[in-house]
N, C-alpha and C positions, 0 to 999 in steps of 0.2 A: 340544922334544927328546924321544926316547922312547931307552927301553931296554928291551931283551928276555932273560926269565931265565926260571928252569923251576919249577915248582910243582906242587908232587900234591895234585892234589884229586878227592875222591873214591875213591884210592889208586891215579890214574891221572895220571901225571906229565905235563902239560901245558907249552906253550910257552905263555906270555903276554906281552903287550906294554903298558909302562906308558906315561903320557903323562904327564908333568908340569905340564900347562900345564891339563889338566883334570882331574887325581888321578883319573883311571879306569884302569880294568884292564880291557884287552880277548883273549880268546884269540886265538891263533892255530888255526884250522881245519886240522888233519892232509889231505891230500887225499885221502885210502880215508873220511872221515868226510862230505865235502865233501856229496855227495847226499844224506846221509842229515841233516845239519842243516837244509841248504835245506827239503828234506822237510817235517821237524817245523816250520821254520818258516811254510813258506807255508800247511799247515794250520791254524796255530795264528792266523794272522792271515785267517783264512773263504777262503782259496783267493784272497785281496787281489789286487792287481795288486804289478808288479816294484818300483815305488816304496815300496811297503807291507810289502811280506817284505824288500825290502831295509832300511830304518830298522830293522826288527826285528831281523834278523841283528846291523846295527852295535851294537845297544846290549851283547852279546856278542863277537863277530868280529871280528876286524881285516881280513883278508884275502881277504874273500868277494869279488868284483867285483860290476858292476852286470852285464856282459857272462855272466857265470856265471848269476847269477838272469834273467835274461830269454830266456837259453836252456834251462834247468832246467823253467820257466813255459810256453815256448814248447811243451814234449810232454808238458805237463798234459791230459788229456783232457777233463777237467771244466771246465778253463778255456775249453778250444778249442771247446767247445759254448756256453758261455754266453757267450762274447765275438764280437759280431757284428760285431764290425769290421774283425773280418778274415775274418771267414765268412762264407757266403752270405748275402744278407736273404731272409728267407721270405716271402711274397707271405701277408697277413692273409685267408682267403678267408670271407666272409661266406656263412651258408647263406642259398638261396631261401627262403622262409616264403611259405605258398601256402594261403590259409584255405579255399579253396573246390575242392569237382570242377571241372575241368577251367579254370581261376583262370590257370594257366602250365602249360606243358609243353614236352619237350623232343623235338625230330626227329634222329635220326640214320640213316647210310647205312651199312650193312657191308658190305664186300665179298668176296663169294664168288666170284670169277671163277675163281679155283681150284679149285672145286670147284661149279661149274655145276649145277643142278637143271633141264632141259633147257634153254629161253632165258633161265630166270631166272637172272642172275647177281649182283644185290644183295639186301637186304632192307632192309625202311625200317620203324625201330622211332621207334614215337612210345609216349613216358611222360608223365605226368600227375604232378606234382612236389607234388599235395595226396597220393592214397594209395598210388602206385609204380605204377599198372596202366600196363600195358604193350600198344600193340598193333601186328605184328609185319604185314606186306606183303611179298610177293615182288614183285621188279622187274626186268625187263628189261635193264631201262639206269637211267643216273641222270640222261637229260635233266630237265629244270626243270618240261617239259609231261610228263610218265608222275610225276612226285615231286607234281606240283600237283593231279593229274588221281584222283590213290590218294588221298590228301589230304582232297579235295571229298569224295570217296565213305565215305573214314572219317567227315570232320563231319556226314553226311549220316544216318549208320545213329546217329552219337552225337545227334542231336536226339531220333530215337523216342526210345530209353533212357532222355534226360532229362527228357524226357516224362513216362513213365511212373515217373518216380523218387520215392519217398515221402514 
């Protein structure tokens, strides 16, 4: 059985609600106060989930719902970030580690066809993923035989070099 009667506490006249069956006293939550307890409480319990601010409220609160705290939670920002279950999954991306010159490297094609350099309309950048060097080709087109053909001619002038490398 409960009963509910009024008490000042703190010299602010509260609504409370007793229980008999457990001699506790629980408040009644004013609804202008409603946000601002959830508030203090889902901080106080480290930004917890709704199960977890809500037990905390009840040891206080009578009237909080679970529906109120899991929407209260739900435009947590701090929570919306660190809870991936409802979030994106981020893809883990492992960097290349490349102990040596020219070890790995990367080809790409840009395209300038907007902005033509007379027939060249691509350029074909190769990087070396040990110290970032870069070396940059005009191209035509991006058939397979002109990208394989530029290619040959860069590994070609990179042997002198390594060659001659200290």
């Amino acid at each position: 059985m409960f009963f509910s009667t009024s008490l000042e506490v703190g010299g602010i006249n509260r609504l409370i609600k007793l229980d008999e069956s457990e001699n506790a006293i629980t408040y009644v939550c004013p609804y202008e106060d409603l946000y601002d307890e959830i508030h203090q409480a889902h901080l106080k319990v480290g930004h917890g989930g709704v199960k977890i601010t809500e037990k905390e409220l009840k040891k206080i609160f009578s009237n909080i719902s679970h529906r109120q705290i899991s929407l209260f939670i739900s435009f947590c920002c701090f929570c919306s970030e660190k809870n991936t279950k409802y979030g994106s999954k981020r893809v883990v991306v492992k960097p290349l580690i490349s102990t040596e010159f020219m070890n790995r490297g990367q080809l790409d094609l840009m395209d300038f066809q907007t902005m033509p350099d007379g027939p060249f309309k691509w350029i074909m950048d190769y990087q070396d993923h040990h110290n970032k060097l870069s070396w940059l080709c005009a191209l035509a087109s991006k058939f397979a035989a002109e990208v394989a053909r530029n290619l040959i001619d860069f590994l070609k002038h990179l042997k002198h070099i390594m060659f001659y490398r200290i």
